[in-house]
PQR file of N, CA, C, O and H, with PARSE charges and radii, in Angstrom:
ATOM      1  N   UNK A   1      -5.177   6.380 -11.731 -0.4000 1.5000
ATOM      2  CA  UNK A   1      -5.901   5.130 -11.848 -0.0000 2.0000
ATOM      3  C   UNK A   1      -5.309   4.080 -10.914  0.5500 1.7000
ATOM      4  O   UNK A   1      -5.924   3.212 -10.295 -0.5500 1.4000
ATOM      5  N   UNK A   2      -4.014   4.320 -10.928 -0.4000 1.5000
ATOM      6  CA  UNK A   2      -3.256   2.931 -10.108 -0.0000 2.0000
ATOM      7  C   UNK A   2      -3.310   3.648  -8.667  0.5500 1.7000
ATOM      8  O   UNK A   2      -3.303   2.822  -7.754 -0.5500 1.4000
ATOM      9  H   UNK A   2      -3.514   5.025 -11.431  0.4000 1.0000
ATOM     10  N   UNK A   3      -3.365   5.044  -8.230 -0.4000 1.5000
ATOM     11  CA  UNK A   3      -3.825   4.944  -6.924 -0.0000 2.0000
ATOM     12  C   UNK A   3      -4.883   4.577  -6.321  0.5500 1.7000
ATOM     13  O   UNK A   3      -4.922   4.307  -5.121 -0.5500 1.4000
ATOM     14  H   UNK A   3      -3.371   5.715  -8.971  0.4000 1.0000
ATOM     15  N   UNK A   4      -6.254   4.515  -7.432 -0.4000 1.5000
ATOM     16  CA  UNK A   4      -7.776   4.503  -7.208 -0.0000 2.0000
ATOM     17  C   UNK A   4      -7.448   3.027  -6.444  0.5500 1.7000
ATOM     18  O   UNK A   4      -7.670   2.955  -5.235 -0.5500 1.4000
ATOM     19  H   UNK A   4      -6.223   4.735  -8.407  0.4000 1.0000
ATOM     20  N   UNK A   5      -6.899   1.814  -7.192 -0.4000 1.5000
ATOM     21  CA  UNK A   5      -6.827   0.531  -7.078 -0.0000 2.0000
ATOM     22  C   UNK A   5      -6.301   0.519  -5.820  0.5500 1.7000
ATOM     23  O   UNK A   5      -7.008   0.287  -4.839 -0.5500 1.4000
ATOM     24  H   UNK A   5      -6.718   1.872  -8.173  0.4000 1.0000
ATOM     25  N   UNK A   6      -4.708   0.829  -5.718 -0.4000 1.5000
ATOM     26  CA  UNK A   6      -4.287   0.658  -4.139 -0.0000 2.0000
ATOM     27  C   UNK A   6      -5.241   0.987  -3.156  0.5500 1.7000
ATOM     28  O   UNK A   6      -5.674   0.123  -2.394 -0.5500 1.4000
ATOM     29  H   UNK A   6      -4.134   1.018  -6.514  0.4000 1.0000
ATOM     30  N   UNK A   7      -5.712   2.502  -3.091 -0.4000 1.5000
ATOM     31  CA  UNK A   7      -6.708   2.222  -2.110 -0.0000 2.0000
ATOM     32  C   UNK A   7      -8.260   1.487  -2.100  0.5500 1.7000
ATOM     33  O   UNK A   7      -9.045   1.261  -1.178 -0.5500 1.4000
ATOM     34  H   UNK A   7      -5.360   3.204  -3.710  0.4000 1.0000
ATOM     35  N   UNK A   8      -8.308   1.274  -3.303 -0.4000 1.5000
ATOM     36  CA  UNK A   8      -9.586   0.625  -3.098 -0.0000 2.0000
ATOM     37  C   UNK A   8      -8.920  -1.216  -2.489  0.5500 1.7000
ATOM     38  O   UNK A   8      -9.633  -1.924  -1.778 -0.5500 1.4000
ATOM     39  H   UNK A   8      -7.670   1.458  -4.052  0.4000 1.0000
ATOM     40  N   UNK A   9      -8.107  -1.473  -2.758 -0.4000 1.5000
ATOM     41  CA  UNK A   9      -7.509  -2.500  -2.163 -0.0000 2.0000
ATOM     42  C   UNK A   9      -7.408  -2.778  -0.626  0.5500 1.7000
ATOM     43  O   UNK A   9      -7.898  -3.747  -0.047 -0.5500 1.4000
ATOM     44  H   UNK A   9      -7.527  -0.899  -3.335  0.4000 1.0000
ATOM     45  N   UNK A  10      -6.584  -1.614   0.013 -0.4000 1.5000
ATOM     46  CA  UNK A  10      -6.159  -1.684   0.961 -0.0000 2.0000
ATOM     47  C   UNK A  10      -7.571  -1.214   2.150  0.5500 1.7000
ATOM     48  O   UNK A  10      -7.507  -1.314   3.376 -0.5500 1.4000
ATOM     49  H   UNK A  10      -6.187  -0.827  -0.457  0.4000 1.0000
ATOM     50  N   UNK A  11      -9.080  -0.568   1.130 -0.4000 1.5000
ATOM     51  CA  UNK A  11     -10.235  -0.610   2.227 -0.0000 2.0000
ATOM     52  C   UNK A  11     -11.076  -1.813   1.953  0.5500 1.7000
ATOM     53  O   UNK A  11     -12.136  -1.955   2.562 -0.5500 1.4000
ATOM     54  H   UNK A  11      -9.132  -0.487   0.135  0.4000 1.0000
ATOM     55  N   UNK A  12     -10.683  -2.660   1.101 -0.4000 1.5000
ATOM     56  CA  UNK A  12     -10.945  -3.815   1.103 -0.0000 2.0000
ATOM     57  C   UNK A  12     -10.477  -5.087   2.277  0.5500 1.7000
ATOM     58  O   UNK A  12     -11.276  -5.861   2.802 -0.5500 1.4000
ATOM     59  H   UNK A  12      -9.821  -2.544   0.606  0.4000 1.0000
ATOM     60  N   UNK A  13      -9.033  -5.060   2.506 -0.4000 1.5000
ATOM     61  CA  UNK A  13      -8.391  -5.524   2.952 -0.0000 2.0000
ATOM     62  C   UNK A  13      -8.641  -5.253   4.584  0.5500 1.7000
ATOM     63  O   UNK A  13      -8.790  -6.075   5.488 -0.5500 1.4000
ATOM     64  H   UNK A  13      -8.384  -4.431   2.079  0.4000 1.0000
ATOM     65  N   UNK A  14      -8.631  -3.678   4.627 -0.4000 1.5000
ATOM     66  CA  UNK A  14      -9.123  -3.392   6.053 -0.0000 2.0000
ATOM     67  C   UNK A  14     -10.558  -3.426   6.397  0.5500 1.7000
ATOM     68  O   UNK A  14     -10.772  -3.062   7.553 -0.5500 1.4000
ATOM     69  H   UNK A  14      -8.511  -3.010   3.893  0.4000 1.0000
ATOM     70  N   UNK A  15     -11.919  -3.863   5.507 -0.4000 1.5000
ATOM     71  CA  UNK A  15     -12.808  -4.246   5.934 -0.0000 2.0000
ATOM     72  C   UNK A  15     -12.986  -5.900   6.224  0.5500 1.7000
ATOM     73  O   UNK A  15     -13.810  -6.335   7.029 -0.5500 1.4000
ATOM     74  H   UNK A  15     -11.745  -4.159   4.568  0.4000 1.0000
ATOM     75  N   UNK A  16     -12.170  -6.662   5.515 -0.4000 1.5000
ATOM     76  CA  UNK A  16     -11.710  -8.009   5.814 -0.0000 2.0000
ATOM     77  C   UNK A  16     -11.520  -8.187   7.236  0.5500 1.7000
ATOM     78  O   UNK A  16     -12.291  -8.773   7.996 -0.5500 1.4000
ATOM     79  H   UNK A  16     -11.501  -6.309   4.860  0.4000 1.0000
ATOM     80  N   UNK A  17     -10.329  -7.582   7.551 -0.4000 1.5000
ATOM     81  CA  UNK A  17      -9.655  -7.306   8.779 -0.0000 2.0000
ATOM     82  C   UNK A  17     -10.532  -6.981  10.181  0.5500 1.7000
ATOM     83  O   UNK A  17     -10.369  -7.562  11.253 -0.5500 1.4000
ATOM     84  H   UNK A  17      -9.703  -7.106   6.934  0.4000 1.0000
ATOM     85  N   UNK A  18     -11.631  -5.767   9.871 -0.4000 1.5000
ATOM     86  CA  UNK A  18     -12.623  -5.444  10.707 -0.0000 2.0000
ATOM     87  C   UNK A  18     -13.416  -6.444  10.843  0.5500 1.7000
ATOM     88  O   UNK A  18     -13.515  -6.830  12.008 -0.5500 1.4000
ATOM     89  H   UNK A  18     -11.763  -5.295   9.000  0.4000 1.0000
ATOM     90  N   UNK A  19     -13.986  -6.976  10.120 -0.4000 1.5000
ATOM     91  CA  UNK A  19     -14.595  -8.250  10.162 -0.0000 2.0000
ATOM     92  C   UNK A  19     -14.244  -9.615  11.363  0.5500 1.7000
ATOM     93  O   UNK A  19     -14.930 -10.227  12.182 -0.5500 1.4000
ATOM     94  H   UNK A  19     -13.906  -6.662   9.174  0.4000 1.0000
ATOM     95  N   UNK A  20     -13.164  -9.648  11.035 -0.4000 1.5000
ATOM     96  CA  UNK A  20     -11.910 -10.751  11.397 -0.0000 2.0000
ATOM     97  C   UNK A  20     -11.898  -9.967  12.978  0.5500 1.7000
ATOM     98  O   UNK A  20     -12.399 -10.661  13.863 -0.5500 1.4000
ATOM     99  H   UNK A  20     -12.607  -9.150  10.370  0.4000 1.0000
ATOM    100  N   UNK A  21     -11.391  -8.633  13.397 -0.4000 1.5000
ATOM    101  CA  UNK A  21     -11.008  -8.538  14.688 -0.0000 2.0000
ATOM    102  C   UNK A  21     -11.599  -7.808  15.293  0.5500 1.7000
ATOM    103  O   UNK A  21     -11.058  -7.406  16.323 -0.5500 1.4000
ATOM    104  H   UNK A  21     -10.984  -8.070  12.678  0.4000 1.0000
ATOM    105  N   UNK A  22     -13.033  -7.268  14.938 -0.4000 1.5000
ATOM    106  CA  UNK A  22     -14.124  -6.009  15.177 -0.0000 2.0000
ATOM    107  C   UNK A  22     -13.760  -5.084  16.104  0.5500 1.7000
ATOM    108  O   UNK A  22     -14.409  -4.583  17.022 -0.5500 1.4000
ATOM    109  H   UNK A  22     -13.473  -7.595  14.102  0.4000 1.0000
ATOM    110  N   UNK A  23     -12.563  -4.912  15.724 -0.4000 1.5000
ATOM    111  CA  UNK A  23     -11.810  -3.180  16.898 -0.0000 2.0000
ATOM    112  C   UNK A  23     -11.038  -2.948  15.353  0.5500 1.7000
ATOM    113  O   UNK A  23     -10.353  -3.659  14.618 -0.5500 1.4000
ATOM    114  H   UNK A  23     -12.036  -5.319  14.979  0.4000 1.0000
ATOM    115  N   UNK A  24     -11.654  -1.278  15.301 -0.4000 1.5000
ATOM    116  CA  UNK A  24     -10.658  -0.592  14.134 -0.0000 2.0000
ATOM    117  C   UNK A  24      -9.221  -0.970  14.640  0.5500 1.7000
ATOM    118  O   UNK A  24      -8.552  -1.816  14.046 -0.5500 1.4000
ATOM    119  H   UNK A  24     -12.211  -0.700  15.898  0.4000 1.0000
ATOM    120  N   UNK A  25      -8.747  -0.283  15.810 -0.4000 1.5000
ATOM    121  CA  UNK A  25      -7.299  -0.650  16.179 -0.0000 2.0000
ATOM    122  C   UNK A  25      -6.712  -1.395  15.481  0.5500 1.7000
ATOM    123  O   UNK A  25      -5.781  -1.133  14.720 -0.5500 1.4000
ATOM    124  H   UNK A  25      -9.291   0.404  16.293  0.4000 1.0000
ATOM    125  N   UNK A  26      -7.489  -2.936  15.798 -0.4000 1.5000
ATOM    126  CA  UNK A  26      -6.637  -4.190  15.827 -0.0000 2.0000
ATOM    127  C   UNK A  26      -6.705  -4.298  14.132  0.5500 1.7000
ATOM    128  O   UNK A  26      -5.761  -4.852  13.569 -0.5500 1.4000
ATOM    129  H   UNK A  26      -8.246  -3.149  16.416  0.4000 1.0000
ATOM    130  N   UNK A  27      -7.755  -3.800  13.382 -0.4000 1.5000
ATOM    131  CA  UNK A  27      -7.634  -3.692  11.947 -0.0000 2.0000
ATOM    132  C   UNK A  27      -6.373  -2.932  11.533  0.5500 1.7000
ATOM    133  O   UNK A  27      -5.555  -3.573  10.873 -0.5500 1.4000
ATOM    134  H   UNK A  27      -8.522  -3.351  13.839  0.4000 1.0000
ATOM    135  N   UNK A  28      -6.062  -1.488  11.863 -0.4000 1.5000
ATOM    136  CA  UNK A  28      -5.278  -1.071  10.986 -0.0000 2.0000
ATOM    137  C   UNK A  28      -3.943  -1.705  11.325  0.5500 1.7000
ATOM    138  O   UNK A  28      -3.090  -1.430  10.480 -0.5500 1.4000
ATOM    139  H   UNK A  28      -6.726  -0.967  12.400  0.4000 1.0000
ATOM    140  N   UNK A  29      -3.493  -2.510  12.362 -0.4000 1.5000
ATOM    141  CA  UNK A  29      -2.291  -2.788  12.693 -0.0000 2.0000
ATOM    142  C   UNK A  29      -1.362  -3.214  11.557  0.5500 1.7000
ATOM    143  O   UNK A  29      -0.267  -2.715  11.298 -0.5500 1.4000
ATOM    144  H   UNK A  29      -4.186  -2.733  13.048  0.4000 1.0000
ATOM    145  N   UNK A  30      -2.118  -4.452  10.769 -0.4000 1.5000
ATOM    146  CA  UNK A  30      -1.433  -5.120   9.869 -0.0000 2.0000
ATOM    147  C   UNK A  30      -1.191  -4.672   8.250  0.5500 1.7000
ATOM    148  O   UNK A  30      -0.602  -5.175   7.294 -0.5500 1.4000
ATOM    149  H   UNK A  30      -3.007  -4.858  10.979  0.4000 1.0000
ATOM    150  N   UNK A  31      -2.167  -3.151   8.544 -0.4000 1.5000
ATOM    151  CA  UNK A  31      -1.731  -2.395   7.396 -0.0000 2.0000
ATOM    152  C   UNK A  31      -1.135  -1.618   7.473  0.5500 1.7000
ATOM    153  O   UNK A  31      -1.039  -1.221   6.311 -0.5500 1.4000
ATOM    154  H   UNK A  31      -2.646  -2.742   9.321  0.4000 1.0000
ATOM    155  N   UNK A  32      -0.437  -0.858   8.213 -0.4000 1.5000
ATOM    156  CA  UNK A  32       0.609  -0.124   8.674 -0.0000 2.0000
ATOM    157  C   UNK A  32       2.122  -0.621   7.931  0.5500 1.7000
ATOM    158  O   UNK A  32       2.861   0.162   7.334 -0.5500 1.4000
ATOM    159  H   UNK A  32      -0.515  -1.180   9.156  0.4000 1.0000
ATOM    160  N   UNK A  33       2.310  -1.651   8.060 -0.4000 1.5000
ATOM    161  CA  UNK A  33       3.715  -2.081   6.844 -0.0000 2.0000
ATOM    162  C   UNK A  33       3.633  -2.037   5.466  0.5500 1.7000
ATOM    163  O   UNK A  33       4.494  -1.808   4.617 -0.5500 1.4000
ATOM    164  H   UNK A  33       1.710  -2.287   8.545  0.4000 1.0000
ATOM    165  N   UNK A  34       1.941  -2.407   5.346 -0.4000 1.5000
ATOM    166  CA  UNK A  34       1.527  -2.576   3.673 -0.0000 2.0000
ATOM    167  C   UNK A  34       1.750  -0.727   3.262  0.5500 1.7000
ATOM    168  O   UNK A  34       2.843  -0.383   2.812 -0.5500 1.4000
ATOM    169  H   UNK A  34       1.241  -2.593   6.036  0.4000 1.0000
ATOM    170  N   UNK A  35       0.933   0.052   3.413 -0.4000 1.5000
ATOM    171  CA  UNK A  35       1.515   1.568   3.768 -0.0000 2.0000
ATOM    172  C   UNK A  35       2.591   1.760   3.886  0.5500 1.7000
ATOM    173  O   UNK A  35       2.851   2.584   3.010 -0.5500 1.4000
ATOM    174  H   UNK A  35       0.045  -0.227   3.778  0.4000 1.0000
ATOM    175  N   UNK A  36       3.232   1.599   4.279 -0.4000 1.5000
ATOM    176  CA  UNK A  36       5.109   1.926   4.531 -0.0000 2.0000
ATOM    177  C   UNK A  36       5.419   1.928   3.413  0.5500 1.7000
ATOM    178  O   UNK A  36       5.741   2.891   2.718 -0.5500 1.4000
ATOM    179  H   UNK A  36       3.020   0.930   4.991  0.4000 1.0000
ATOM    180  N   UNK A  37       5.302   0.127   2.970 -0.4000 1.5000
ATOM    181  CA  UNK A  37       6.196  -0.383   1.478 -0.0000 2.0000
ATOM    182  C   UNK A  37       5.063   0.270   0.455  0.5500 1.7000
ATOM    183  O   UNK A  37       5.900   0.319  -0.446 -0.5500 1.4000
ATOM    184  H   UNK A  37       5.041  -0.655   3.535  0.4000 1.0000
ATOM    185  N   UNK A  38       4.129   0.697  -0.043 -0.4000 1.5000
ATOM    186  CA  UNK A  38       3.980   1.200  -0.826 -0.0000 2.0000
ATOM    187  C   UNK A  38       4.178   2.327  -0.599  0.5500 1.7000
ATOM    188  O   UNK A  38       4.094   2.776  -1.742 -0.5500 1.4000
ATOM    189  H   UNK A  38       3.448   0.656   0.689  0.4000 1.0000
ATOM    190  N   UNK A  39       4.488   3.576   0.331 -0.4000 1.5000
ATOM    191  CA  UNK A  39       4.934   4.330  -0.033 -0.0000 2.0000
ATOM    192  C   UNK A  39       6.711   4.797  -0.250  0.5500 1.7000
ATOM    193  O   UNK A  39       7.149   5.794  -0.824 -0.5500 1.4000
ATOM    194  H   UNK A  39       4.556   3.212   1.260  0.4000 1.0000
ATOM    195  N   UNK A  40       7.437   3.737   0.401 -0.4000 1.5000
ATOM    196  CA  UNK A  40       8.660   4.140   0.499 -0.0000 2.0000
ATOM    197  C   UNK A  40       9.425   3.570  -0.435  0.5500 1.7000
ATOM    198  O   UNK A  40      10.610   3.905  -0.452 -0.5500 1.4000
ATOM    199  H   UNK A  40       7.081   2.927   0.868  0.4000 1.0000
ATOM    200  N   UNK A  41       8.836   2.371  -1.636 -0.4000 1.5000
ATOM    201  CA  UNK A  41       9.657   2.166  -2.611 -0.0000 2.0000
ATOM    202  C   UNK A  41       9.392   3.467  -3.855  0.5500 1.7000
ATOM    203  O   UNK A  41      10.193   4.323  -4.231 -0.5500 1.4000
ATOM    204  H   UNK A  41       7.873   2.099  -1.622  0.4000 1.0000
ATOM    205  N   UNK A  42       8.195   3.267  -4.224 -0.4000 1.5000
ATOM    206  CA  UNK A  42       8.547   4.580  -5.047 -0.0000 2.0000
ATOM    207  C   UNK A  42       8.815   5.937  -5.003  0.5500 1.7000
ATOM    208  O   UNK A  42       8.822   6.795  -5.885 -0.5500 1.4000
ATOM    209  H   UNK A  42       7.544   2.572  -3.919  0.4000 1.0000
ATOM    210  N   UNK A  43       9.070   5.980  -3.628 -0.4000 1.5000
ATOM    211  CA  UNK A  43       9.573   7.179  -2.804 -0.0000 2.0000
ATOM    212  C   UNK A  43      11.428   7.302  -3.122  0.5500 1.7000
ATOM    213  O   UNK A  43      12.160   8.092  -3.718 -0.5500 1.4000
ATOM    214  H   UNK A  43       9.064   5.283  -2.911  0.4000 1.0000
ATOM    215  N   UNK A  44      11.546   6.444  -2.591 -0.4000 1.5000
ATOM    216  CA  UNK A  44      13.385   5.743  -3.090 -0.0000 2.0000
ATOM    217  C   UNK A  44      13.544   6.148  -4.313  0.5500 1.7000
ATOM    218  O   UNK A  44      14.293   7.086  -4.583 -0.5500 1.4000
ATOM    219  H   UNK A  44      10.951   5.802  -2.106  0.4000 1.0000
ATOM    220  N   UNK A  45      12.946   5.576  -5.093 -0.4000 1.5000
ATOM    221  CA  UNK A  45      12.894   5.356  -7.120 -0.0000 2.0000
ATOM    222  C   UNK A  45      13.338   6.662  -7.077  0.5500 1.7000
ATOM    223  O   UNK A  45      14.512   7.035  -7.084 -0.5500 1.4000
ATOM    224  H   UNK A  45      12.337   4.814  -4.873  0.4000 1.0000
ATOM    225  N   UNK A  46      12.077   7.517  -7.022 -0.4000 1.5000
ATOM    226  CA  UNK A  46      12.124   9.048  -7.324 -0.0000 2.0000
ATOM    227  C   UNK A  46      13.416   9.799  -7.060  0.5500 1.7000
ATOM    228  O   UNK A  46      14.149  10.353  -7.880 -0.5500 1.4000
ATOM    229  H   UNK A  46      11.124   7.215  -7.017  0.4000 1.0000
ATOM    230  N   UNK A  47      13.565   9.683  -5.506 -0.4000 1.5000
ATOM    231  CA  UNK A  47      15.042  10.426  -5.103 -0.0000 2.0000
ATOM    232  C   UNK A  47      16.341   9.797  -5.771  0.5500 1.7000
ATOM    233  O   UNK A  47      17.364  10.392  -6.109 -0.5500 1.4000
ATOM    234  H   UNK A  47      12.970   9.233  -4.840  0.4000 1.0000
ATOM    235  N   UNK A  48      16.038   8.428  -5.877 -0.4000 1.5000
ATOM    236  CA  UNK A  48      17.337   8.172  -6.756 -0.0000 2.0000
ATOM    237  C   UNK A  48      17.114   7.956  -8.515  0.5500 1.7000
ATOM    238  O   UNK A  48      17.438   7.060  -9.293 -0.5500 1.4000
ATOM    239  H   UNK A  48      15.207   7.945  -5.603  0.4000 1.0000
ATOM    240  N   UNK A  49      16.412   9.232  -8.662 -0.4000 1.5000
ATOM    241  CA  UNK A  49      15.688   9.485 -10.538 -0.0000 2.0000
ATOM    242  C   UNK A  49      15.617   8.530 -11.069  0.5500 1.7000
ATOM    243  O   UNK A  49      15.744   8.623 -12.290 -0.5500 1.4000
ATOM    244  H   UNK A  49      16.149   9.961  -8.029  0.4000 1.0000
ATOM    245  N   UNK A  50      15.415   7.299 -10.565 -0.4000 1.5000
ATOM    246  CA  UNK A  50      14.792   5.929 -11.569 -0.0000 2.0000
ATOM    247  C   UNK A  50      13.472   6.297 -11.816  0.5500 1.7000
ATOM    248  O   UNK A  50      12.793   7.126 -11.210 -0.5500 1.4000
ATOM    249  H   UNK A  50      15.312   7.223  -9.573  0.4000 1.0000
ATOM    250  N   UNK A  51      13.075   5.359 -13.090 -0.4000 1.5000
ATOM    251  CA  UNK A  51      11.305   5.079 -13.841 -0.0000 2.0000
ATOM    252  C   UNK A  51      10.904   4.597 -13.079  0.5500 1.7000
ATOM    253  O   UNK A  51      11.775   4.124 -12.349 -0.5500 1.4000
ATOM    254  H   UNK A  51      13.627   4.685 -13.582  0.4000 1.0000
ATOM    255  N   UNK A  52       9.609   4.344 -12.665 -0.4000 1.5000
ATOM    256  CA  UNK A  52       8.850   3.418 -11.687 -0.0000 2.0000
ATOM    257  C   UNK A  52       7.925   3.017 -12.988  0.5500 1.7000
ATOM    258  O   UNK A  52       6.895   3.535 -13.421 -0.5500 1.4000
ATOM    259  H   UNK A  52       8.901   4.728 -13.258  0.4000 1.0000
ATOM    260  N   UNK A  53       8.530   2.134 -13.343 -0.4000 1.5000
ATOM    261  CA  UNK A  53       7.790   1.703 -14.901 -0.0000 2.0000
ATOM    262  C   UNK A  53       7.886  -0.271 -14.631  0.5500 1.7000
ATOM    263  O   UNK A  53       8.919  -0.510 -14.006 -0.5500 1.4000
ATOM    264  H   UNK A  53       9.367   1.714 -12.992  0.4000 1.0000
ATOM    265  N   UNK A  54       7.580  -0.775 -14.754 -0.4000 1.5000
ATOM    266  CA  UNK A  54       7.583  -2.177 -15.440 -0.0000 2.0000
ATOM    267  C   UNK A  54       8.456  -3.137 -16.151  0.5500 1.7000
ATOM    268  O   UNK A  54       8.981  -4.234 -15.958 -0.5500 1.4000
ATOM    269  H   UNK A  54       6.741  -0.580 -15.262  0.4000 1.0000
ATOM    270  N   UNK A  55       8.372  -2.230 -17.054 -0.4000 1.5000
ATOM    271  CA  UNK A  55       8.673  -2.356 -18.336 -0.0000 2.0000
ATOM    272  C   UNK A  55      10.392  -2.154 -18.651  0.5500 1.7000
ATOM    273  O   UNK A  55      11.143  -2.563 -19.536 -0.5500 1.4000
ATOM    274  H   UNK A  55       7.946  -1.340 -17.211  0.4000 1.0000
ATOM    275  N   UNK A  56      10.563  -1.287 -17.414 -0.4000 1.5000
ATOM    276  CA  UNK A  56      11.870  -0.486 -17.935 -0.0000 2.0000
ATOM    277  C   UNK A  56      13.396  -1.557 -17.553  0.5500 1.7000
ATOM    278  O   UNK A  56      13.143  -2.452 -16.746 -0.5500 1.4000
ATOM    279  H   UNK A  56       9.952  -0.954 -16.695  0.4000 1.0000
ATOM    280  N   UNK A  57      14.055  -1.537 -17.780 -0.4000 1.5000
ATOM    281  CA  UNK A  57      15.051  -2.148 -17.146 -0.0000 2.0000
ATOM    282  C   UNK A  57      16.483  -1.320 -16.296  0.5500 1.7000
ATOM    283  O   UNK A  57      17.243  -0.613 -16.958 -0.5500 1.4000
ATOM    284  H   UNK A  57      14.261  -0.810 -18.435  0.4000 1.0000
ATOM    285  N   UNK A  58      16.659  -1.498 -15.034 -0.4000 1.5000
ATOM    286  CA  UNK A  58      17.329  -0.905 -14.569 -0.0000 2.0000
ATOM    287  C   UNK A  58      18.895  -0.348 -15.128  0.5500 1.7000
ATOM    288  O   UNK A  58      19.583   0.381 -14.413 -0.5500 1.4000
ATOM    289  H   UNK A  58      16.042  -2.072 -14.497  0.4000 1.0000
TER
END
């Protein structure tokens, strides 16, 4: 469910973007970091066996 959202977010964000700079290129540029950080923090979590919870406290 919480992936449905991220990406429905982030083709939101990049139709904004298309809009704004009408070359795909120049669209995906500024999502390329947003991508990174969502995938490389709970990427981290995992390898270092933390919850990726909320709720939880470190």
């Amino acid at each position: 469910m919480q992936d449905a959202r991220i990406g429905a977010g982030l083709a939101i964000i990049f139709i904004g973007l298309l809009l704004v700079y009408r070359r795909v290129k120049h669209a995906l540029y500024p999502l390329i970091p947003i991508i990174l950080v969502l995938g490389f923090s709970p990427g981290t979590l995992k390898l270092l066996n933390m919850s990726y919870n909320p709720l939880t406290k470190p």
